[in-house]
Structures are given as C-alpha cells and as structure tokens.
C-alpha positions in Angstrom: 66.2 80.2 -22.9 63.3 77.9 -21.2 60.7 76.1 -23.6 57.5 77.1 -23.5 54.2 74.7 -23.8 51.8 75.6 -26.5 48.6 74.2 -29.5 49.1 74.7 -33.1 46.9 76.2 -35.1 45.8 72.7 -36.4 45.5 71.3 -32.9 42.7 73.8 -32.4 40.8 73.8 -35.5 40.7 69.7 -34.9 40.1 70.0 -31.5 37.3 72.2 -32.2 35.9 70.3 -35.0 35.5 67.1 -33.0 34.2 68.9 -30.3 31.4 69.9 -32.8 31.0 67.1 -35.1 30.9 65.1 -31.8 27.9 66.9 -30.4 26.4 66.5 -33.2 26.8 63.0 -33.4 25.7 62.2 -29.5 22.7 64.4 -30.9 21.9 62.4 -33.7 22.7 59.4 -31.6 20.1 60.1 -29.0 17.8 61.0 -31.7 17.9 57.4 -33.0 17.8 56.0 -29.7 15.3 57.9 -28.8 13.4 56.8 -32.3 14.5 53.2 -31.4 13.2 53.2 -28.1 9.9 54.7 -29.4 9.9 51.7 -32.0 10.8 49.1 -29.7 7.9 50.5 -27.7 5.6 50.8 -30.6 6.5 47.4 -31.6 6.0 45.7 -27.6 2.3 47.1 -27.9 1.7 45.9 -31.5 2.8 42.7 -30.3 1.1 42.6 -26.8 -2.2 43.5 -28.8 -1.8 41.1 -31.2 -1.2 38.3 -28.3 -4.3 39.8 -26.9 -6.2 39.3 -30.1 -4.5 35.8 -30.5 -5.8 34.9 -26.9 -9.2 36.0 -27.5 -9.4 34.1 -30.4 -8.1 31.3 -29.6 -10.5 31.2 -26.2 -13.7 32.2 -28.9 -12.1 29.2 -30.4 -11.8 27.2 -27.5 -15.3 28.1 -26.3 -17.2 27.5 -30.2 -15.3 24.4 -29.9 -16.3 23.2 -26.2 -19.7 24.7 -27.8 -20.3 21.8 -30.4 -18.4 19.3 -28.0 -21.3 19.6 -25.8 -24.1 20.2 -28.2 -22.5 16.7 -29.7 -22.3 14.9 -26.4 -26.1 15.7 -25.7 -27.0 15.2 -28.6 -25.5 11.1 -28.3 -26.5 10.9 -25.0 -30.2 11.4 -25.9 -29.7 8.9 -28.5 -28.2 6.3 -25.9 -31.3 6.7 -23.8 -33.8 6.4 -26.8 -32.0 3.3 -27.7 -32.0 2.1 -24.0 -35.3 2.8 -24.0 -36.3 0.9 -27.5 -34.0 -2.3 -26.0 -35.6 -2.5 -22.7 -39.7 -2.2 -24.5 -37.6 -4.9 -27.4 -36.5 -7.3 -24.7 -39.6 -6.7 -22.9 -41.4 -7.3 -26.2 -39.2 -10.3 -27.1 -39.9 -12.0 -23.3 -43.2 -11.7 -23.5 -43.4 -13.1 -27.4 -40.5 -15.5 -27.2 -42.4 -19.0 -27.1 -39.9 -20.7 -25.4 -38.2 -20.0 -21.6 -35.8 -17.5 -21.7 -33.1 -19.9 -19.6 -33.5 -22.2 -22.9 -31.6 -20.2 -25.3 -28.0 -20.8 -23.7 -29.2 -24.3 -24.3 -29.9 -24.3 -27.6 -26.7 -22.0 -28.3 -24.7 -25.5 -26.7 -26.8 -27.8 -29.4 -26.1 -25.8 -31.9 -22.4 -25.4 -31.6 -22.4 -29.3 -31.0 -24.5 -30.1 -34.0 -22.2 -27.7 -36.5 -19.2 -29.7 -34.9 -20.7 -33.2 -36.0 -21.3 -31.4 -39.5 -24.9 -31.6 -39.2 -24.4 -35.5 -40.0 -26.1 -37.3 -37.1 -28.8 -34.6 -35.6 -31.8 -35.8 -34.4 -35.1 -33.5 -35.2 -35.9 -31.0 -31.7 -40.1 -30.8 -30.9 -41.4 -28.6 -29.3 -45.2 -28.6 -28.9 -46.4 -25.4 -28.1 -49.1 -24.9 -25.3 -52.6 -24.0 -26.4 -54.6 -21.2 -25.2 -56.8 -21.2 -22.2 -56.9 -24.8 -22.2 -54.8 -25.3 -19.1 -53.8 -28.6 -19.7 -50.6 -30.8 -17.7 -47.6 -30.4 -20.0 -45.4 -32.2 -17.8 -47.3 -35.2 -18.0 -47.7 -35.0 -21.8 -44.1 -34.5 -22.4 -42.8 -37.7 -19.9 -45.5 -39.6 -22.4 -44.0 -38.3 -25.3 -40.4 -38.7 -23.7 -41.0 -42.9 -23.1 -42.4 -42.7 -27.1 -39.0 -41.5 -28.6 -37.0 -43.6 -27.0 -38.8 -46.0 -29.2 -39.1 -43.4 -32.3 -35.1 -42.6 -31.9 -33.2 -39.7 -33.6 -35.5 -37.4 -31.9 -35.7 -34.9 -28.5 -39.1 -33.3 -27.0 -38.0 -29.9 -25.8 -39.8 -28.7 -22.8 -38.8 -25.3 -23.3 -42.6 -24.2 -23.8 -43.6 -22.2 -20.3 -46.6 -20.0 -22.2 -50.2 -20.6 -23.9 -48.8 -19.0 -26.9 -49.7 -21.5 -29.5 -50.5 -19.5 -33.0 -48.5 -18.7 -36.4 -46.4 -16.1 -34.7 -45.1 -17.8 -32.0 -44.0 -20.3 -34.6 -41.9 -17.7 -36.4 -40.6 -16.1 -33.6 -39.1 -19.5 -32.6 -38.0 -20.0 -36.0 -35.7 -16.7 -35.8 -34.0 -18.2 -32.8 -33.9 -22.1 -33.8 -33.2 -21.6 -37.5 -30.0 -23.0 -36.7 -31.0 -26.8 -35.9 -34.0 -28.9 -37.6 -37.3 -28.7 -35.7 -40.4 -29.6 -35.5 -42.8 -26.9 -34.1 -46.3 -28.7 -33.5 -49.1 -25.9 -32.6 -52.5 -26.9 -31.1 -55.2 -24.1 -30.8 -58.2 -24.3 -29.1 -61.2 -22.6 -30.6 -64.8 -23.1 -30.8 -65.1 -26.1 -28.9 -62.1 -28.0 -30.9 -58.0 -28.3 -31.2 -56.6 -27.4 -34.3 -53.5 -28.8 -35.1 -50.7 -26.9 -37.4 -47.0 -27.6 -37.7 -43.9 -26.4 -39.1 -40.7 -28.2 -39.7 -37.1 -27.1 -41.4 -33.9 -28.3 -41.8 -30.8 -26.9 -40.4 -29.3 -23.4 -41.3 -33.0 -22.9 -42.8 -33.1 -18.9 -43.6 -36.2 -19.3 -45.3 -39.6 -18.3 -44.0 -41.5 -21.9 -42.7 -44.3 -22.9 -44.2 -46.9 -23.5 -41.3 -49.0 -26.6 -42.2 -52.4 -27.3 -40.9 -52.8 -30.6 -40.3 -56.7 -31.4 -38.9 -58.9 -30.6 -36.2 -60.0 -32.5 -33.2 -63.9 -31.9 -31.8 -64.1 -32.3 -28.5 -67.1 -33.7 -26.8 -69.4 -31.4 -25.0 -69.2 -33.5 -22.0 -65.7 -32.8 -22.0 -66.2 -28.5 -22.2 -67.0 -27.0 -18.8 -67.5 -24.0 -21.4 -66.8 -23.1 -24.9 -63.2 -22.6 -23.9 -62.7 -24.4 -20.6 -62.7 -28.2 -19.6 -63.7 -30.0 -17.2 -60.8 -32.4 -14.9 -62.4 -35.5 -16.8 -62.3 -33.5 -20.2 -59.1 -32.6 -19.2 -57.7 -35.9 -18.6 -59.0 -37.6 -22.3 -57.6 -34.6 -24.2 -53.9 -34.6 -22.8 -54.0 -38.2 -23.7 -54.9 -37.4 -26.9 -52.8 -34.5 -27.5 -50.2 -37.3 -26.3 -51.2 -39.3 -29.1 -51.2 -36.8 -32.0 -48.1 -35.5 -30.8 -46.2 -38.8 -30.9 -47.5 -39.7 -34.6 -46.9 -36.2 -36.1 -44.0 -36.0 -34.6 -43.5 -39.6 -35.8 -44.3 -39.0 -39.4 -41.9 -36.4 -39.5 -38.9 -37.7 -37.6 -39.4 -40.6 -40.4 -39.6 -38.1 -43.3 -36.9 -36.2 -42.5 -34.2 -38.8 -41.3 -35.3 -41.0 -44.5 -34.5 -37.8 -46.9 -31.3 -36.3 -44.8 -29.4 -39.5 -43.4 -31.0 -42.5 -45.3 -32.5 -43.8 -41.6 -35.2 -46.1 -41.5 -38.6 -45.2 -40.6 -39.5 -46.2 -36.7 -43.2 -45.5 -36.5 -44.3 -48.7 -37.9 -42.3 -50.6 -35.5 -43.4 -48.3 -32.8 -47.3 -49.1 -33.3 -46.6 -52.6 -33.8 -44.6 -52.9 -30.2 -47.0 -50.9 -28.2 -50.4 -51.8 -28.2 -51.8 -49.0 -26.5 -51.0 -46.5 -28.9 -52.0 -48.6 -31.7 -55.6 -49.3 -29.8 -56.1 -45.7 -29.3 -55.2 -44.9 -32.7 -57.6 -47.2 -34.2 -60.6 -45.6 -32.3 -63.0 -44.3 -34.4 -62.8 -41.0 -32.7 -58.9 -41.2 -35.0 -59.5 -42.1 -37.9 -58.8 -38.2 -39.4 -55.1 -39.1 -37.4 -54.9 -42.6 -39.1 -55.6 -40.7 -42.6 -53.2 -38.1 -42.0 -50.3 -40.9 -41.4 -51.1 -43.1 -43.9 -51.3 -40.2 -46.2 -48.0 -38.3 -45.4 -46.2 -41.9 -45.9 -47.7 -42.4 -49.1 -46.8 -39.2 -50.1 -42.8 -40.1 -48.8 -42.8 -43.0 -50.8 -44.3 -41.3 -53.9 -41.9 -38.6 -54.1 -38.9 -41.2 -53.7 -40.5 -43.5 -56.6 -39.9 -39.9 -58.7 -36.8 -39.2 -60.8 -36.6 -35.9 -59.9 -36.8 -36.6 -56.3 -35.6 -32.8 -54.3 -32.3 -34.4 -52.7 -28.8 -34.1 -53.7 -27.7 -36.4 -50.9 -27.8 -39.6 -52.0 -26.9 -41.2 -55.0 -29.8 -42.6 -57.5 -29.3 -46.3 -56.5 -29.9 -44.8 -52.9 -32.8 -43.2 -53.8 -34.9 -46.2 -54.8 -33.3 -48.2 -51.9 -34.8 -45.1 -49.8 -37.9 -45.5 -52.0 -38.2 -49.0 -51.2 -38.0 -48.4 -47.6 -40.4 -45.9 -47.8 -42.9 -47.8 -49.2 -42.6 -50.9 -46.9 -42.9 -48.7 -44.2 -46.4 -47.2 -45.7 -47.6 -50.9 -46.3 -47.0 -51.8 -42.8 -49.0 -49.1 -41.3 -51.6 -49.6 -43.7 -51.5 -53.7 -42.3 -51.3 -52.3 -39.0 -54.5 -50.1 -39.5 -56.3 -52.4 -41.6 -59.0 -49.6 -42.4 -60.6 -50.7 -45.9 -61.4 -46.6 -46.4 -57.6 -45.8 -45.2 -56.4 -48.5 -48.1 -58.3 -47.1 -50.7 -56.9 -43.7 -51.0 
C-alpha cells in the first residue's frame, strides 16, 4: 500500500499563525520605519535649521565684531594723526625756540656720556652766550676772542651753538631742559632802549631744578654808537663786540673760578689772566667799566666770604679743605683788587 504525503493539523495552525503574526509584524515594522524615517527627517531639519541659525549668528557675530574692529581702528588712526600733527607744530615749535642749532644736540649727547664716564670729576663749565636781539653783531669774531681767553682761564669751553637772536629768560630755560645734564654757563645780553642788559644763569651737573636767572648790570651805549634806538652803526658795531668780548670773558671768568673752587678745589685763573694780558686789564680799567670792575670784585668777595663761613653749602671737601679753599679765595680777591687799584672798588 503506497504512502501518501500530507500536514498535520498542527503544521497548519502554525503555519497559519506565522503567516499572520508575521504580517503583522512586517506591518508594525514598516510602521516604525516609517516613524523612524519621519524622525530622522524631522531631526535632519531641526539640525539643518539650527546650523542655519548657528551660521547667522555667528556671521551677526563676525560682522558686530568686524564692526567695533573698524570703529577701533579709526578711532586710533585719528589719534595717530592728531598726535602727528601735535609732534610736527612741537618740533616746529621746539626748532624755532630751541636756542641753540639743532645739529648741536648729538654733540652735547657725546659730552654728556663722556662727562658721566669721568664721574663728573674733571668737567670744565660749557658757555654759551646767547645772541641779542636786533643787534646784528659778529659772533664769530667774539667767540675766537673769547676762545684765545680760555685757554688762559682753563677748565672752560665757549660753545658756538648759538645760530638765533634769541637772548631772553626763555631761551635760557629751554636750554636748561636740554643741557641740564652738564654745568653751564648761559650768559644773556638784551638790547633795549639804547643799552645791553646782561643776565646769566649757571648750574651744576644733573641740576633738575629750575635756574635762577641772575641780572648782572647794564651797559649804555653811546648815541654815536646807535644808528637808531635799536640799530648801530659799523663803528658802534665794532666797540660793542669788543666789549661784549670783554664782559663775556670776566663773567664767564668769575664763574669758571666759582664754580671749579667750590666743585674740584681748582685755583682761581682770572687774576693771573688780567695780570698776563694787558689789554684786557686796560680795557677793564676804563672808566666806561667800572660797573664790570664792581661786579668782579664783588662776586670774589662774596666767594671768599662764604668759604670763611662754618656752614659753607659744600659737602665735598673736608673742613681743613675748606679754609685752604677759603684762603685761596681770598688771595685771589686781593689780587684783583691790586690789579684794579680803584680806591671806591677797595672800599666796599
């Protein structure tokens, strides 16, 4: 009897229940896929508008940014042109003011480099004679005078750095700002109503404090020598740069002796000066001098007194140095009082 092929009951129902708990699955299964895919969808937008709203912030950003760079960078740039413009009207300012030619400061930058390397112990005193106004008188001449003078005087240098008619109280600050640094002696003539009056100014190395600007006399000059109340004539011209030579070399004198007595203990030269060279000491003794002769007698005495006193303004020297200075001092005032031989001179 042949076999024959067939499904049990059970094969069926299982068959049949796979068949529908299968469909049902795939169902559910496309449903979630479908819900997936919707998500995935819903999330790439989300994320594409929140990169959109990053970018636009980050180029509002960018711009506010860019914004104040540039509000900033015009904002300096006007201040670099305001200051360019306050330097150039300062250096025009400070070219036209500055007393002394502009190729001399390099110069005095060298002498005072040199003078801090020797410690300030050996300096000699820098003069510069400014030029009076409107008097228009040969500086070069004066200066090779005063030039063959010092080399007599020693420890001291006429600076010919002078190039304006610029001689007033300002002019001998504003060199004062730029030769603080070294000692000087600033002498000022200023011609004005028919006479020169002379002021000066002198300080020490490393001075920061204001100078005190001196007035030392006045000079009439003679109306023969005024082609008008502020002009010469070539004669008048002539007599007063030989005087101005002379006053120069004895306030310049006094001082160089001042100071080199009360900062390095050096012994006064002016004395010897006027006794070696007749011609200064001739044309000092004119009566036309006698206010110079009073000045130097005077500014000596006044060395010699303040040496003579205990408490004599120097904490170089030693007390026994002091009255040797003192000493020195005073000889050197008795000589120019021989040397003068003025009875009225003596007496003061």
């Amino acid at each position: 009897m042949g076999t024959e092929a067939y499904f049990s009951p059970y094969m069926l129902i299982t068959s049949a229940l796979q068949t529908v708990f299968g469909f049902d699955r795939r169902s559910e299964q496309d449903k979630q896929a479908d819900i997936s895919q919707k998500f995935q969808i819903e999330l790439r937008n989300a994320k594409e508008d929140f990169q959109d709203e990053l970018e636009a912030e980050k180029i509002a950003s960018m711009r506010a940014k860019m914004a104040v760079a540039r509000k900033y960078r015009a904002e300096e740039k006007f201040a670099q042109s305001v200051l360019q413009h306050r330097t150039e009207e300062l250096k025009a300012f400070f070219i036209k003011s500055l007393p002394i030619q502009q190729q001399a400061i390099p110069i005095l930058l060298d002498i005072a480099q040199n003078y801090k390397q020797q410690e300030y112990s050996n300096c000699p005193l820098n003069v510069v004679l400014l030029h009076t106004k409107q008097a228009s008188l040969n500086y070069n001449d004066i200066c090779n005078d005063l030039d063959r003078n010092g080399q007599f005087i020693g420890n001291i240098e006429y600076r010919r750095w002078c190039d304006k008619d610029i001689a007033h109280n300002s002019a001998i600050l504003n060199l004062h700002a730029i030769m603080g640094n070294i000692p000087t002696l600033v002498i000022s003539p200023n011609f004005q109503g028919g006479a020169i009056h002379f002021t000066a100014s002198m300080w020490d190395a490393q001075s920061d404090v204001k100078p005190l600007i001196r007035p030392l006399f006045s000079i009439p000059c003679p109306t023969n020598y005024l082609a008008s109340p502020q002009s010469f004539t070539d004669e008048g011209k002539k007599a007063i740069e030989g005087r101005m030579t002379l006053i120069s070399t004895i306030v310049s004198g006094c001082a160089r002796d001042s100071y080199m007595l009360m900062t390095q203990g050096r012994t006064p030269t002016l004395p010897q000066l006027l006794q070696n060279n007749e011609t200064i000491l001739n044309n000092l003794l004119k009566d036309e001098n006698k206010e110079i002769c009073s000045f130097m007698v005077k500014e000596y005495k006044t060395m010699s007194q303040l040496l003579e006193k205990a408490d004599c303004p120097t904490h170089l020297f030693s007390v026994e140095e002091i009255k040797k200075m003192g000493l020195i001092a005073d000889q050197a005032s008795k000589e120019l009082k021989y040397l003068i031989h003025n009875d009225n001179l003596l007496s003061e």
